[in-house]
Phi, psi and omega in degrees: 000125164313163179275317153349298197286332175290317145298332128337294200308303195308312170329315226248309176329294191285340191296314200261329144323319175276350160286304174276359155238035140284332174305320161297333210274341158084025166077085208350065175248011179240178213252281211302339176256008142322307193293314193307332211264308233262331177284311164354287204286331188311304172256032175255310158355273173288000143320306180305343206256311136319320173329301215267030151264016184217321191255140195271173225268353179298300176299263201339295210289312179312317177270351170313296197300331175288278183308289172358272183315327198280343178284310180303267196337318167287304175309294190321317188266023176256315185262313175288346204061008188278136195226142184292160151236214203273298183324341175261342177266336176307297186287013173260321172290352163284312170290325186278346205243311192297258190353305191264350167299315162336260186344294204250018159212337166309131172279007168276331194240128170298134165272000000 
């Protein structure tokens, strides 16, 4: 595994920490999941910005953003209760089907 890829993973963790406890922050009146969101996004940034030194920027965003949602989407319903219906979980199984066609047959992402 590339160092690339490791910041990415890290990129796409805190990105999606920081997503879901914006949902807590109450439009930033409560402080810790403010922090959380705001410490997040900080090192969900740079991991991307590491990314995009090895990897071009198109590949990098699609799979932050990509892996991102399907996560945020699990968290939303593990810590919120919020729950999908079957047209939304299909298309979150099309974006995880877009990831891995990326992964395993682009010649844009190092192998």
């Amino acid at each position: 595994m590339e160092l690339s890829h490791v910041y990415l993973g890290l990129a796409i963790v805190a990105e999606t920490l920081a997503t879901t406890a914006m949902k807590s922050t109450e439009g930033f009146t409560r402080f810790w999941p403010s922090l959380v969101t705001v410490l997040g996004y900080g090192c969900a940034f740079y991991g991307l910005s590491r990314t995009l030194e090895t990897l071009p920027i198109g590949i990098a965003y699609a799979l932050w953003s990509g892996v991102g949602m399907v996560l945020i989407s699990l968290l939303a319903w593990w810590v919120h209760g919020q729950r999908l219906d079957a047209p939304a979980l299909i298309g979150i199984g099309f974006i995880l089907l877009g990831v891995v066609v990326i992964n395993v047959f682009s010649k844009s992402v190092a192998h």
